[in-house]
PDB file of N, CA, C and O in Angstrom:
ATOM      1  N   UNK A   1      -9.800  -6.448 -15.450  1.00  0.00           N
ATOM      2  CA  UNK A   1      -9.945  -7.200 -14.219  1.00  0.00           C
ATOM      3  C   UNK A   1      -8.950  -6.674 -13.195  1.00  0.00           C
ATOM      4  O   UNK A   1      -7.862  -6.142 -13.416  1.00  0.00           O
ATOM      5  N   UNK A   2      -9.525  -6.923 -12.056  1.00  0.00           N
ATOM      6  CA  UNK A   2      -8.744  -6.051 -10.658  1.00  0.00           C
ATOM      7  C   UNK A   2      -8.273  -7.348 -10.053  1.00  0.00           C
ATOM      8  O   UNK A   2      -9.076  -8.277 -10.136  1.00  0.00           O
ATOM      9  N   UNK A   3      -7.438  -7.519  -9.622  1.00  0.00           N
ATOM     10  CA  UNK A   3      -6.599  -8.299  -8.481  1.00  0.00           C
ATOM     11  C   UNK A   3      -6.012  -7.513  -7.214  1.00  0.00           C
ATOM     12  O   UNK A   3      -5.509  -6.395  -7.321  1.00  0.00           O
ATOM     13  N   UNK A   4      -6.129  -8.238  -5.950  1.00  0.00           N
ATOM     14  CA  UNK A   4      -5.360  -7.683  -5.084  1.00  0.00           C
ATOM     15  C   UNK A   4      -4.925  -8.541  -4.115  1.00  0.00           C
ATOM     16  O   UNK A   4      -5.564  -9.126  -3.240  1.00  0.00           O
ATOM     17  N   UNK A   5      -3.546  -8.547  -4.424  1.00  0.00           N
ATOM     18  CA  UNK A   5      -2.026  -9.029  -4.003  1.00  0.00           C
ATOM     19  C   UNK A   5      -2.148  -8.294  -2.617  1.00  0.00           C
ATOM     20  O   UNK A   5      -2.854  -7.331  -2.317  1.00  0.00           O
ATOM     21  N   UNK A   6      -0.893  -9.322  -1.542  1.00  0.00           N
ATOM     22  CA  UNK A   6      -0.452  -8.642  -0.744  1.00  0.00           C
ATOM     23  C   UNK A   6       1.027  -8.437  -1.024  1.00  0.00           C
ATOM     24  O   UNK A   6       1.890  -9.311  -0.944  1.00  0.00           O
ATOM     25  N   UNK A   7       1.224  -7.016  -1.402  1.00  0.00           N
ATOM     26  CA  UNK A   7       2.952  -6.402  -2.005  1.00  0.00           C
ATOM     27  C   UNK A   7       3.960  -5.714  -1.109  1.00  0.00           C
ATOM     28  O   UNK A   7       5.131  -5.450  -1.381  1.00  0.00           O
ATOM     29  N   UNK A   8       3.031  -5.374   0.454  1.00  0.00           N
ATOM     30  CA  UNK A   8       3.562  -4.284   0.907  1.00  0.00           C
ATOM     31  C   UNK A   8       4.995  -4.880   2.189  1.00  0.00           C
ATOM     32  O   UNK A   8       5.811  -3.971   2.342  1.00  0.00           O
ATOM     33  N   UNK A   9       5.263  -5.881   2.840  1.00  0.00           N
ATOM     34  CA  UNK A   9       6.322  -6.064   3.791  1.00  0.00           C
ATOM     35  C   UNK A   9       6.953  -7.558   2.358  1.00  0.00           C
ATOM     36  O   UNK A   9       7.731  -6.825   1.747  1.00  0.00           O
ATOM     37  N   UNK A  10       7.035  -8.628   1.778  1.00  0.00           N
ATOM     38  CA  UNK A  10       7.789  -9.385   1.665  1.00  0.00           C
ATOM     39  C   UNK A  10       7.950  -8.811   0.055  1.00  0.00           C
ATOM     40  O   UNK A  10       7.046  -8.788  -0.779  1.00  0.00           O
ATOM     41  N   UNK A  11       9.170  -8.419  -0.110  1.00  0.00           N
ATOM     42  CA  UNK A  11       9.344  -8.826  -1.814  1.00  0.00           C
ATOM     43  C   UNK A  11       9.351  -9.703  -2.458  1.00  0.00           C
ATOM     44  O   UNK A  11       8.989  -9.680  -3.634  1.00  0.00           O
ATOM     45  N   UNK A  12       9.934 -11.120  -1.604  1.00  0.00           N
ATOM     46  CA  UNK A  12       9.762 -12.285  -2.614  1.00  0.00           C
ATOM     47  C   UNK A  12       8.563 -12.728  -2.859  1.00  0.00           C
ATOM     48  O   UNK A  12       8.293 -13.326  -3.900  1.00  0.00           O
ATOM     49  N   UNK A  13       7.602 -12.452  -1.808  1.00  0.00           N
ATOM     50  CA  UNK A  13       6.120 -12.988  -1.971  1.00  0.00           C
ATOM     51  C   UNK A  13       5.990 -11.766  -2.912  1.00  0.00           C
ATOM     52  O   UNK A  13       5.135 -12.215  -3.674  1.00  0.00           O
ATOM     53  N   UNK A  14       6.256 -10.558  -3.360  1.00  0.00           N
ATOM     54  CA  UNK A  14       6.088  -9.580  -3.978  1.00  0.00           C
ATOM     55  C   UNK A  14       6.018 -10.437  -5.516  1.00  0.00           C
ATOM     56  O   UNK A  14       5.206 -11.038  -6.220  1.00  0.00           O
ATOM     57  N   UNK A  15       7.064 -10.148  -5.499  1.00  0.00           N
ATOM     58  CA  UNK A  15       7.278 -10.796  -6.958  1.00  0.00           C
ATOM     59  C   UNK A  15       6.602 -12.091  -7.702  1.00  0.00           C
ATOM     60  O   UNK A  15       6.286 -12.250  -8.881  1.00  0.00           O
ATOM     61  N   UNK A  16       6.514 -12.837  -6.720  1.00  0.00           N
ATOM     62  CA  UNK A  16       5.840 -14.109  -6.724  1.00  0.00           C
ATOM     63  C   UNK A  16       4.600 -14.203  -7.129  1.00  0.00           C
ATOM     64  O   UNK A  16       4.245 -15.047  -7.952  1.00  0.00           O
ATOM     65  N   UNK A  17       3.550 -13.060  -6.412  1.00  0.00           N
ATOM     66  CA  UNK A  17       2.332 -12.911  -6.578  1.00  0.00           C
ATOM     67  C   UNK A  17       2.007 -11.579  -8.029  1.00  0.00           C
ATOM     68  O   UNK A  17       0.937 -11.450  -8.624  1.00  0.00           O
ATOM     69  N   UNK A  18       3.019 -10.932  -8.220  1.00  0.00           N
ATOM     70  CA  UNK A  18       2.984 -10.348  -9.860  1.00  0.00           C
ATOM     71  C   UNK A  18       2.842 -11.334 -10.549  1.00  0.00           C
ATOM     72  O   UNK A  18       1.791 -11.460 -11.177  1.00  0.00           O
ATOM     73  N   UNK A  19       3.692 -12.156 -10.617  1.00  0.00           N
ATOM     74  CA  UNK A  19       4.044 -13.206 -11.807  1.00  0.00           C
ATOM     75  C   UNK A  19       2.643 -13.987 -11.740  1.00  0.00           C
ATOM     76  O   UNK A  19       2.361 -14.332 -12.888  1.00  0.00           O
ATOM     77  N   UNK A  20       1.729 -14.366 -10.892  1.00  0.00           N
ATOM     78  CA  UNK A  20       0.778 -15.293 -10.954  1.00  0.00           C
ATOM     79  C   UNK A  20      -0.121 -14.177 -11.423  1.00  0.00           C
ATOM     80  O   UNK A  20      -0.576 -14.330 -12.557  1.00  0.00           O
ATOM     81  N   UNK A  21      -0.537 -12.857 -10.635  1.00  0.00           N
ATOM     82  CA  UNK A  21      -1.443 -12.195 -11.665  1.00  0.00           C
ATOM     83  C   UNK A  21      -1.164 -11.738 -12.856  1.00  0.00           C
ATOM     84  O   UNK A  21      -2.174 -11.336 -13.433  1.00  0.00           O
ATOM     85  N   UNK A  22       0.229 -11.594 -13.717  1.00  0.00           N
ATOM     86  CA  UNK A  22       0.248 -12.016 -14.878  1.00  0.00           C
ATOM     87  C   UNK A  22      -0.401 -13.057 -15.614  1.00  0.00           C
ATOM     88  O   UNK A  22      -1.164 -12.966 -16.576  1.00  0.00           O
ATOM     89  N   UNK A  23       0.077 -14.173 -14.933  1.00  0.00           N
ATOM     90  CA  UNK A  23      -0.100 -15.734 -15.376  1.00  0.00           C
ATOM     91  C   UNK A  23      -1.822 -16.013 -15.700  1.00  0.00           C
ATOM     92  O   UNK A  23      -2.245 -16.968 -16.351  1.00  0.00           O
ATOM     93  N   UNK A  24      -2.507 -15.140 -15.194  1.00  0.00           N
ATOM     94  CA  UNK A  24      -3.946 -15.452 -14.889  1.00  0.00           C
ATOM     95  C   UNK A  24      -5.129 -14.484 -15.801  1.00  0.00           C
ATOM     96  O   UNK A  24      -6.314 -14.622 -16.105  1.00  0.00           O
ATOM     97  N   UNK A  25      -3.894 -13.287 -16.065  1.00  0.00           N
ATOM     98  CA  UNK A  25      -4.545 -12.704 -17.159  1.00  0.00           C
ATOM     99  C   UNK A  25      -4.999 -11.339 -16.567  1.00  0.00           C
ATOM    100  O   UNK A  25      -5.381 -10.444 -17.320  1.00  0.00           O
ATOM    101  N   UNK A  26      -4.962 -11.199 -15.383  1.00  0.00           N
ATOM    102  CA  UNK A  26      -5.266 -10.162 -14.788  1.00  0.00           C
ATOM    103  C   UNK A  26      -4.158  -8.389 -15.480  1.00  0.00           C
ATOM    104  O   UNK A  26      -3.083  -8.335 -16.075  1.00  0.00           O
ATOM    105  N   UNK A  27      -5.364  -6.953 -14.881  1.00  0.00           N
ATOM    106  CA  UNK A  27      -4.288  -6.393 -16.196  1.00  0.00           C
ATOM    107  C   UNK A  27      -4.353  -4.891 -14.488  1.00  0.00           C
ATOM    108  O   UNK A  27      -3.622  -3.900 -14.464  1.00  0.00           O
ATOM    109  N   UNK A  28      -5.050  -5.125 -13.745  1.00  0.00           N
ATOM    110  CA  UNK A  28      -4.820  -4.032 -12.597  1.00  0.00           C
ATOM    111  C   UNK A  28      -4.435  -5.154 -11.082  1.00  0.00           C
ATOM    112  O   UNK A  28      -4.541  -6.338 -10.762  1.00  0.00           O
ATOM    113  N   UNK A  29      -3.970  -3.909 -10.537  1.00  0.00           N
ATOM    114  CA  UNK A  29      -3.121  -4.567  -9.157  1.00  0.00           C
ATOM    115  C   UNK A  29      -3.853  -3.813  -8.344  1.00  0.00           C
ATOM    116  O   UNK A  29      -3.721  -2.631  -8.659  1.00  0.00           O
ATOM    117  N   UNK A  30      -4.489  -3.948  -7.536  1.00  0.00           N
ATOM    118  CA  UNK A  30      -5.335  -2.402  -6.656  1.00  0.00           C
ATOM    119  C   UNK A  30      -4.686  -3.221  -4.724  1.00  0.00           C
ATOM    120  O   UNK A  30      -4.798  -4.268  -4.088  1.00  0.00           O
ATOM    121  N   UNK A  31      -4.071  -1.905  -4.596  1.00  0.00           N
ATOM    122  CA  UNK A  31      -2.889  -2.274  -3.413  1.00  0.00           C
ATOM    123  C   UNK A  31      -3.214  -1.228  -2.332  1.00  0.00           C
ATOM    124  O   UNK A  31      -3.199  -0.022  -2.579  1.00  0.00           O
ATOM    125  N   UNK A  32      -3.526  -1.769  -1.058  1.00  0.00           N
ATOM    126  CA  UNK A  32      -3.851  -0.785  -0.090  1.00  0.00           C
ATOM    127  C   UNK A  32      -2.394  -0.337   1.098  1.00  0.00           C
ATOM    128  O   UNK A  32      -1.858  -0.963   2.012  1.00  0.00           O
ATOM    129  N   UNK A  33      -2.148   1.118   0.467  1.00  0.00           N
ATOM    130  CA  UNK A  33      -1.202   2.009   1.108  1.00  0.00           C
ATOM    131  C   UNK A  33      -1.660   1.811   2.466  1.00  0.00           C
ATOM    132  O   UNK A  33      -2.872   1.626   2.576  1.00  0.00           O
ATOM    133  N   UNK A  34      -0.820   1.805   3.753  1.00  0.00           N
ATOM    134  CA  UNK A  34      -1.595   1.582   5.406  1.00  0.00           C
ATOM    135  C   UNK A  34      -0.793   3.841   5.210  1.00  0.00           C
ATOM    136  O   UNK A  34       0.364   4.025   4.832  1.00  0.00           O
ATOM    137  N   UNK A  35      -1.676   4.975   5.539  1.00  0.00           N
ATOM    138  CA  UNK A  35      -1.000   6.548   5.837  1.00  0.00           C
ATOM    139  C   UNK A  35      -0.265   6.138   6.804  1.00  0.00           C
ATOM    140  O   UNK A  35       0.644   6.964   6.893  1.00  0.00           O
ATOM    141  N   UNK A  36      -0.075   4.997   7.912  1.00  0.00           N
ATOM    142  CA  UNK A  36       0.377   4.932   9.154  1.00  0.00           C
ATOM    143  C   UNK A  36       2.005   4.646   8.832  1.00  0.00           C
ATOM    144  O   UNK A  36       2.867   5.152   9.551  1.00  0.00           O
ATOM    145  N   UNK A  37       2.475   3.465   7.252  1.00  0.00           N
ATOM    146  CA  UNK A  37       3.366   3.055   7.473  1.00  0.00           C
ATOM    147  C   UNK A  37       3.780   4.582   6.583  1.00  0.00           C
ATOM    148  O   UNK A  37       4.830   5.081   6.987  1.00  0.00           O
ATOM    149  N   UNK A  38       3.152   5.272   5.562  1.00  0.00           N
ATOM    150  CA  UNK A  38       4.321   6.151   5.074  1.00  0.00           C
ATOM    151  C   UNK A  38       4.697   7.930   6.097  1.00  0.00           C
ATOM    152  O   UNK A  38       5.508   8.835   5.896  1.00  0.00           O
ATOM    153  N   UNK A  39       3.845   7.750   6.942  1.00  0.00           N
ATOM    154  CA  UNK A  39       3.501   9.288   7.738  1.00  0.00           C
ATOM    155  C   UNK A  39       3.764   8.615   8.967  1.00  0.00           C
ATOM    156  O   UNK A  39       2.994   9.156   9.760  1.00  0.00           O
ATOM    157  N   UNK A  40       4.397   7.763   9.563  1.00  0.00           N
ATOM    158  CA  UNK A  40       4.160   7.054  10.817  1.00  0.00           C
ATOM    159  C   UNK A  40       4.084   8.164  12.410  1.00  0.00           C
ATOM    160  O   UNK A  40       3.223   8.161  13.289  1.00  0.00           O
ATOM    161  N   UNK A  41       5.015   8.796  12.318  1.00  0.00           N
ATOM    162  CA  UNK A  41       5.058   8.899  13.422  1.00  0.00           C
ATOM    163  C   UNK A  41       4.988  10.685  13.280  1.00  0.00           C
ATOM    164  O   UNK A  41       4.258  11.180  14.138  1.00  0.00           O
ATOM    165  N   UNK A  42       5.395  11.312  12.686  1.00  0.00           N
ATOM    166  CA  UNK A  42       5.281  12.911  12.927  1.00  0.00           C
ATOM    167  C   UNK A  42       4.844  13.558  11.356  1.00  0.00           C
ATOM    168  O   UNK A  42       5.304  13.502  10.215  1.00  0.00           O
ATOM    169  N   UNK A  43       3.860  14.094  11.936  1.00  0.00           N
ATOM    170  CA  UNK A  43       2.857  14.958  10.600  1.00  0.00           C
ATOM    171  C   UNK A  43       4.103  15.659   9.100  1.00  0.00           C
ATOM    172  O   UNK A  43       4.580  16.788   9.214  1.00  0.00           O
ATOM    173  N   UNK A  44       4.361  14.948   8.103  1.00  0.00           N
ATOM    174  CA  UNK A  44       5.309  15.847   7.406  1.00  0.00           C
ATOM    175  C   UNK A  44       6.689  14.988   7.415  1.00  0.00           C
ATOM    176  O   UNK A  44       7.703  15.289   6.785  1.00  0.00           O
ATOM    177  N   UNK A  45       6.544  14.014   8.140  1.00  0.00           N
ATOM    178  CA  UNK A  45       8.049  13.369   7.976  1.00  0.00           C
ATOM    179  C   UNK A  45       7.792  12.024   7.140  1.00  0.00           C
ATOM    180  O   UNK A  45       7.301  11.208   7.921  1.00  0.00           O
ATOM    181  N   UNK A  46       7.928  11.484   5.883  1.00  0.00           N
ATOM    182  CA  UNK A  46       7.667  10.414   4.973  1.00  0.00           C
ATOM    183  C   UNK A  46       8.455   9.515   5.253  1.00  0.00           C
ATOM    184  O   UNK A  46       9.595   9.638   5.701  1.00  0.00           O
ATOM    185  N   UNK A  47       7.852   8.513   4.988  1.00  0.00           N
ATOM    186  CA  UNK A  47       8.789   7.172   4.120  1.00  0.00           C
ATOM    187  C   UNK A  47       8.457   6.390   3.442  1.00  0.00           C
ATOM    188  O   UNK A  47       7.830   5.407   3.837  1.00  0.00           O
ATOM    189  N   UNK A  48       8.730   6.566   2.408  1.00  0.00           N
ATOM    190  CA  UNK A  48       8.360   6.045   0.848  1.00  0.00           C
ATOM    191  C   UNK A  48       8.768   4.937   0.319  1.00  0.00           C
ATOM    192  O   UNK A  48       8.042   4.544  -0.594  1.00  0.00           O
ATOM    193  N   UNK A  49       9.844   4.161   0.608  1.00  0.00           N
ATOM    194  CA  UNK A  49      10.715   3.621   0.443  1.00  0.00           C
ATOM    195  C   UNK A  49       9.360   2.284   0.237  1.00  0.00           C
ATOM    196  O   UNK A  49       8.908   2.351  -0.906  1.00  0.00           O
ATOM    197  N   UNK A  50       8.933   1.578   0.771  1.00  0.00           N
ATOM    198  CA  UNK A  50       7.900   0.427   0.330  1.00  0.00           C
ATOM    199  C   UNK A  50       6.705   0.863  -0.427  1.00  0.00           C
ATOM    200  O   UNK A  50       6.018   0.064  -1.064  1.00  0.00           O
ATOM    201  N   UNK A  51       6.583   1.495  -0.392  1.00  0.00           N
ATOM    202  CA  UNK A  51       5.311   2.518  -1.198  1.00  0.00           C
ATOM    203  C   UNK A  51       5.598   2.770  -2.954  1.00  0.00           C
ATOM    204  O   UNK A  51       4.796   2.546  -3.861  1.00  0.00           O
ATOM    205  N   UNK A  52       7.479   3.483  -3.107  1.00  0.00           N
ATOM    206  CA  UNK A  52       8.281   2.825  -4.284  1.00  0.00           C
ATOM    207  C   UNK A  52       8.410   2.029  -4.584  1.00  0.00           C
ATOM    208  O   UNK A  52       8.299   1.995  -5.810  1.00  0.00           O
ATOM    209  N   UNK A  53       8.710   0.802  -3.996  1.00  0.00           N
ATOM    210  CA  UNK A  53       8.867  -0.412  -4.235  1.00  0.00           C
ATOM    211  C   UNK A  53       8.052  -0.621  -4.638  1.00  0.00           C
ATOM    212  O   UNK A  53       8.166  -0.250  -5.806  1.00  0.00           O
ATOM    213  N   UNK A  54       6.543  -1.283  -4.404  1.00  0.00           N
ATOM    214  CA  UNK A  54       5.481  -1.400  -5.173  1.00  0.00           C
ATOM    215  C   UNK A  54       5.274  -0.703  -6.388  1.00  0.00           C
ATOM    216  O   UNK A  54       4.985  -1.334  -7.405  1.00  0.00           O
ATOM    217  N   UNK A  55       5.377   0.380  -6.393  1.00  0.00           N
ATOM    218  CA  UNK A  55       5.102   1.089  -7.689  1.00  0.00           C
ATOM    219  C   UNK A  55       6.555   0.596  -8.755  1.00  0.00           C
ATOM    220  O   UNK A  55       6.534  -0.116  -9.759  1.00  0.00           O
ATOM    221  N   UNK A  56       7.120   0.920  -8.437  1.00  0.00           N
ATOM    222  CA  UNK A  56       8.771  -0.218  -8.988  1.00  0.00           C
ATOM    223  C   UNK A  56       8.417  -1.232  -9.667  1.00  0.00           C
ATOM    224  O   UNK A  56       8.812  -1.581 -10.779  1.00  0.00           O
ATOM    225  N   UNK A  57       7.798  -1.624  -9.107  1.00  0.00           N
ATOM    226  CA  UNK A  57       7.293  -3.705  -9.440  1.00  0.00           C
ATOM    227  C   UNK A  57       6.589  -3.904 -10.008  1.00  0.00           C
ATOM    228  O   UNK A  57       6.633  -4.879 -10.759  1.00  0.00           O
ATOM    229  N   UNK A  58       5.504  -3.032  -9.945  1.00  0.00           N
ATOM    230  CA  UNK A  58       4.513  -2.764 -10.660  1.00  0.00           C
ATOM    231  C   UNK A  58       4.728  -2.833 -11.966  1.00  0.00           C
ATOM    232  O   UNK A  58       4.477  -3.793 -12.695  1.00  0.00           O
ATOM    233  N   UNK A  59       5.387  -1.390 -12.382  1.00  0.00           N
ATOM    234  CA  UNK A  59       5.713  -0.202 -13.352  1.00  0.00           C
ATOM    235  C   UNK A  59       6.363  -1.156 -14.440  1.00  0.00           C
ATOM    236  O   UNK A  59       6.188  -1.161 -15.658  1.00  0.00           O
ATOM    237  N   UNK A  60       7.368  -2.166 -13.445  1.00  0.00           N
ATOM    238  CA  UNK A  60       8.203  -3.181 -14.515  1.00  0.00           C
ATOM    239  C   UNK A  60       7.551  -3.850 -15.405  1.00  0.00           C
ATOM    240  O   UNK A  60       7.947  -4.084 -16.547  1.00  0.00           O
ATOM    241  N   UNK A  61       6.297  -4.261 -14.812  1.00  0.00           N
ATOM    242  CA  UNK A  61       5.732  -5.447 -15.324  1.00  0.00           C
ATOM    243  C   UNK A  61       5.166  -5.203 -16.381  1.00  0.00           C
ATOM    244  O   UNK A  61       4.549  -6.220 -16.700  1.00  0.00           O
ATOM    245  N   UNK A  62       5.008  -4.304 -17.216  1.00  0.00           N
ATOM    246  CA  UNK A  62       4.693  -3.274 -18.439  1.00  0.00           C
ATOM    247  C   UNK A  62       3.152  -3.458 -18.384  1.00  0.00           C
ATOM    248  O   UNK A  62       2.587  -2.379 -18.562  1.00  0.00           O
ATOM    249  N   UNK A  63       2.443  -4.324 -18.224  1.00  0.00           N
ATOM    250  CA  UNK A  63       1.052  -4.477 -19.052  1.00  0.00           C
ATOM    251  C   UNK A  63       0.174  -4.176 -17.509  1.00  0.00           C
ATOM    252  O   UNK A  63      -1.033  -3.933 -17.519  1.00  0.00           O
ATOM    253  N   UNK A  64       0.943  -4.233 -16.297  1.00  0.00           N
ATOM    254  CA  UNK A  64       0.104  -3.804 -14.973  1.00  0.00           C
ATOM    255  C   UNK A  64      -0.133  -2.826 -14.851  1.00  0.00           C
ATOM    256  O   UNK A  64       0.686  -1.993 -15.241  1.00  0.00           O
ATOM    257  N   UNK A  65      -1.734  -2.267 -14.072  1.00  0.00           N
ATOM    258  CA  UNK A  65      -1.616  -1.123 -13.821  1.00  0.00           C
ATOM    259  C   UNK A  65      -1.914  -0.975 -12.440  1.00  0.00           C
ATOM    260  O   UNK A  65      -2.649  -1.689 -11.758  1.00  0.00           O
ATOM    261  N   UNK A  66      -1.144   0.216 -12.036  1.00  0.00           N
ATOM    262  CA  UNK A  66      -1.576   0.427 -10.372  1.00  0.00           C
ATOM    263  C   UNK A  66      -2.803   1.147  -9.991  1.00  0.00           C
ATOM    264  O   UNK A  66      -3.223   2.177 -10.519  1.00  0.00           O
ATOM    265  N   UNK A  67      -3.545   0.229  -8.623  1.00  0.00           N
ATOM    266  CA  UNK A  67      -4.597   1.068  -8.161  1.00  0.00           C
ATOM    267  C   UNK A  67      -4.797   1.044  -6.258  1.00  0.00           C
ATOM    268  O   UNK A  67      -5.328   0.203  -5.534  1.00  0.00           O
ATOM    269  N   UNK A  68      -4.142   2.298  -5.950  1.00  0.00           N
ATOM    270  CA  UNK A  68      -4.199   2.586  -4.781  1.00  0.00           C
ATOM    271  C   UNK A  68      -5.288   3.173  -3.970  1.00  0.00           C
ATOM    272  O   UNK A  68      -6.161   3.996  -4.246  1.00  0.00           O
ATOM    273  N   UNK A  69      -4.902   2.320  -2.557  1.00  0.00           N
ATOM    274  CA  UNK A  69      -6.402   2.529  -1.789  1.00  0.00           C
ATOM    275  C   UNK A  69      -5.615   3.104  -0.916  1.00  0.00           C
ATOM    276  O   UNK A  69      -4.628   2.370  -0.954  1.00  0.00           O
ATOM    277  N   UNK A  70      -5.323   4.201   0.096  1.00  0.00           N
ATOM    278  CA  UNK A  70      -4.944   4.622   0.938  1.00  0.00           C
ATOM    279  C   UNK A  70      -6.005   4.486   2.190  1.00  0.00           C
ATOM    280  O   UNK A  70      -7.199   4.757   2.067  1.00  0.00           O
ATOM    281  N   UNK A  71      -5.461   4.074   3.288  1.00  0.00           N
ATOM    282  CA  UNK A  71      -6.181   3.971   4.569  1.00  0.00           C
ATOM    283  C   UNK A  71      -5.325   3.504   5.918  1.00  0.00           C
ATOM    284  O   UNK A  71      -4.125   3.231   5.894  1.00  0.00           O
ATOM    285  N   UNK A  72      -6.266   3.461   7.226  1.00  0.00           N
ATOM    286  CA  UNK A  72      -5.299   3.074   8.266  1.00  0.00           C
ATOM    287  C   UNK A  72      -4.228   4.538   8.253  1.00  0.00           C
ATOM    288  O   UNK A  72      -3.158   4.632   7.651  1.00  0.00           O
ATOM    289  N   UNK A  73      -4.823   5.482   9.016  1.00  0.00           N
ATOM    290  CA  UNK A  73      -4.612   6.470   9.683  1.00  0.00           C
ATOM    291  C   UNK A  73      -3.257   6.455  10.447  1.00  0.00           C
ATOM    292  O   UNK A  73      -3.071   5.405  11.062  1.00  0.00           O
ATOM    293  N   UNK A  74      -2.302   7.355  10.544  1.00  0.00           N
ATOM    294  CA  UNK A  74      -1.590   7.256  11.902  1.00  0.00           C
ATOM    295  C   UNK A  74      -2.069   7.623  13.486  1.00  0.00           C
ATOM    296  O   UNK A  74      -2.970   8.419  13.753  1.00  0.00           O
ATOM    297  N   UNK A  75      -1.630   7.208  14.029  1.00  0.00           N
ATOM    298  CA  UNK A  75      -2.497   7.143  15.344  1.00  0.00           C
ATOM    299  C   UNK A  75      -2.443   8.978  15.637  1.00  0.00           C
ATOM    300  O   UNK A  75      -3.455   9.564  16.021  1.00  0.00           O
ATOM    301  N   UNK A  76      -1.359   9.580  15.433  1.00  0.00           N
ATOM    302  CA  UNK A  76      -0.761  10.923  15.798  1.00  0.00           C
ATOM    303  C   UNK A  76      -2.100  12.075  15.182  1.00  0.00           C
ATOM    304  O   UNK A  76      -2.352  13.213  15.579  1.00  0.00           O
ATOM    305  N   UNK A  77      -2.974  11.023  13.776  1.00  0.00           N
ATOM    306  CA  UNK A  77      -3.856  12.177  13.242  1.00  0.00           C
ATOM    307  C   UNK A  77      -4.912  12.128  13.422  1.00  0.00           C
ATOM    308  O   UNK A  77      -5.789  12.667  12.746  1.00  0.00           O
ATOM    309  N   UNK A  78      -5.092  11.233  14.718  1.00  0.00           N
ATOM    310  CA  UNK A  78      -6.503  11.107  15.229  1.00  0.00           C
ATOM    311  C   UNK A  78      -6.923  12.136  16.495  1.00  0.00           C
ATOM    312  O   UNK A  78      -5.974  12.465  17.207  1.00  0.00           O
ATOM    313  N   UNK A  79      -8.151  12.639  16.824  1.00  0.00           N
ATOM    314  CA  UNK A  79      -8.111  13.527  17.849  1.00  0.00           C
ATOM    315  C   UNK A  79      -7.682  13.082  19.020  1.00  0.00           C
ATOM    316  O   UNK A  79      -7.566  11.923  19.419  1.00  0.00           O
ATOM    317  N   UNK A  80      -7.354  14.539  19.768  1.00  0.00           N
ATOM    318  CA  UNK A  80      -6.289  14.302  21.219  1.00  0.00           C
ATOM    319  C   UNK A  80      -7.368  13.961  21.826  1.00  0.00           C
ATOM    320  O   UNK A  80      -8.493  14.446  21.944  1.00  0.00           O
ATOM    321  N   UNK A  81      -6.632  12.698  22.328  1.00  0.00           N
ATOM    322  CA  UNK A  81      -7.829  11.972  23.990  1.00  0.00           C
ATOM    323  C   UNK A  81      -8.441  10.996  23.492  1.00  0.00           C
ATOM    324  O   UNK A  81      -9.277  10.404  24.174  1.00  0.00           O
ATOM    325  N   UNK A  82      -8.106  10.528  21.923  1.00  0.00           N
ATOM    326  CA  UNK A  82      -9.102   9.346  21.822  1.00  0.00           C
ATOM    327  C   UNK A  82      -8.397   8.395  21.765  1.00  0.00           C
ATOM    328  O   UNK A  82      -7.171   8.490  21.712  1.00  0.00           O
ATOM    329  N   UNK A  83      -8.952   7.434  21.764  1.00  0.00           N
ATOM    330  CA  UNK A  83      -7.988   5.628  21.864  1.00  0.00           C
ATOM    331  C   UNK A  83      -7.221   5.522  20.518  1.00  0.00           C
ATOM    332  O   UNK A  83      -7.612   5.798  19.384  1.00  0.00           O
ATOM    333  N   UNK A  84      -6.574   5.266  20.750  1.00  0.00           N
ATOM    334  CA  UNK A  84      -5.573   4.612  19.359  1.00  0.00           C
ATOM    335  C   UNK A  84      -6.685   3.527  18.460  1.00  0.00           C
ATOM    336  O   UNK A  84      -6.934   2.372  18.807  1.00  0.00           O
ATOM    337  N   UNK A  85      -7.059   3.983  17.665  1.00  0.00           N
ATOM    338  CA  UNK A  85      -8.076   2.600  16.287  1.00  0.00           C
ATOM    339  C   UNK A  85      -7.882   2.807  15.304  1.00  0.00           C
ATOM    340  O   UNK A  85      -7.895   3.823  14.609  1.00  0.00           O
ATOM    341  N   UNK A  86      -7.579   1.335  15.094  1.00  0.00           N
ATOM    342  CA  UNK A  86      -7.487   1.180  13.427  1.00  0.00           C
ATOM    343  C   UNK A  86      -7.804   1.120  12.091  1.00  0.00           C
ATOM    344  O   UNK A  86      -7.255   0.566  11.139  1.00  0.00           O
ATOM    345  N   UNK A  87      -8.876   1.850  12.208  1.00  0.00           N
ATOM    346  CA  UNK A  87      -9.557   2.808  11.346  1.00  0.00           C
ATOM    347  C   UNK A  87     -10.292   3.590  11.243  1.00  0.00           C
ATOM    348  O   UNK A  87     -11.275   3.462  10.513  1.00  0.00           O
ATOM    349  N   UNK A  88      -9.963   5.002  12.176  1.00  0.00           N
ATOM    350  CA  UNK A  88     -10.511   5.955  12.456  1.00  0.00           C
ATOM    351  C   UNK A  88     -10.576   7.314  11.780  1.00  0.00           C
ATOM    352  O   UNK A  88      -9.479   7.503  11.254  1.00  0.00           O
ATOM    353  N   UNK A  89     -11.235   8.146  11.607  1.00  0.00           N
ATOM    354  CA  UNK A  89     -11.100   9.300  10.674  1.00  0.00           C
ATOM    355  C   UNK A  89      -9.994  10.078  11.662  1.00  0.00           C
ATOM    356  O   UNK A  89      -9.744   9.862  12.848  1.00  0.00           O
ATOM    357  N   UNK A  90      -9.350  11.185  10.627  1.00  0.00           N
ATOM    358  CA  UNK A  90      -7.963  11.766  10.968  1.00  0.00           C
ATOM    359  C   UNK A  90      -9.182  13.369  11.479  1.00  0.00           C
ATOM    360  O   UNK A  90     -10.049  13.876  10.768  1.00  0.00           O
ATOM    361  N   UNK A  91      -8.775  13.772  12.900  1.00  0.00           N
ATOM    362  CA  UNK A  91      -9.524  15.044  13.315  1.00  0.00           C
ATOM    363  C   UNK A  91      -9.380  15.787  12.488  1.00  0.00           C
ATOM    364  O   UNK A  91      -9.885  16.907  12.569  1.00  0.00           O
TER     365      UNK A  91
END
């Protein structure tokens, strides 16, 4: 069974919402990465740091498994001249 938590800005709600999909019997976490928050602003420059965390929290919980959806583009990898949208294919 798949569950999906929101893990990615509060840790305490983080943790909070592991422990209940434990509690419920659930055995996958399927968590949607935003490319915008780890690639934000310049092609090649990361930040991982909440992206670890989840996988961290995860990883602890021994019997969870992770399942990532990556989406939500950075605006920078969309073609030149088009509007900034929030979910647009990368040119």
């Amino acid at each position: 069974m798949v569950f999906k938590p929101f893990l990615w800005w509060r840790p305490e709600v983080a943790k909070r919402d592991l422990t209940l999909v434990q509690q419920m019997g659930f055995t996958w976490v399927k968590q949607t990465f935003a490319w915008r928050d780890i690639e934000p602003q310049i092609k090649g420059h990361y930040e991982w740091k909440l992206a670890d965390d989840i996988v961290r929290r995860v990883g602890k919980r021994g019997n969870l498994k992770l399942l990532v959806r990556i989406d939500r583009q950075p605006f920078w990898a969309q073609a030149p001249g088009t509007p900034e949208l929030e979910s647009a294919p990368p040119a």
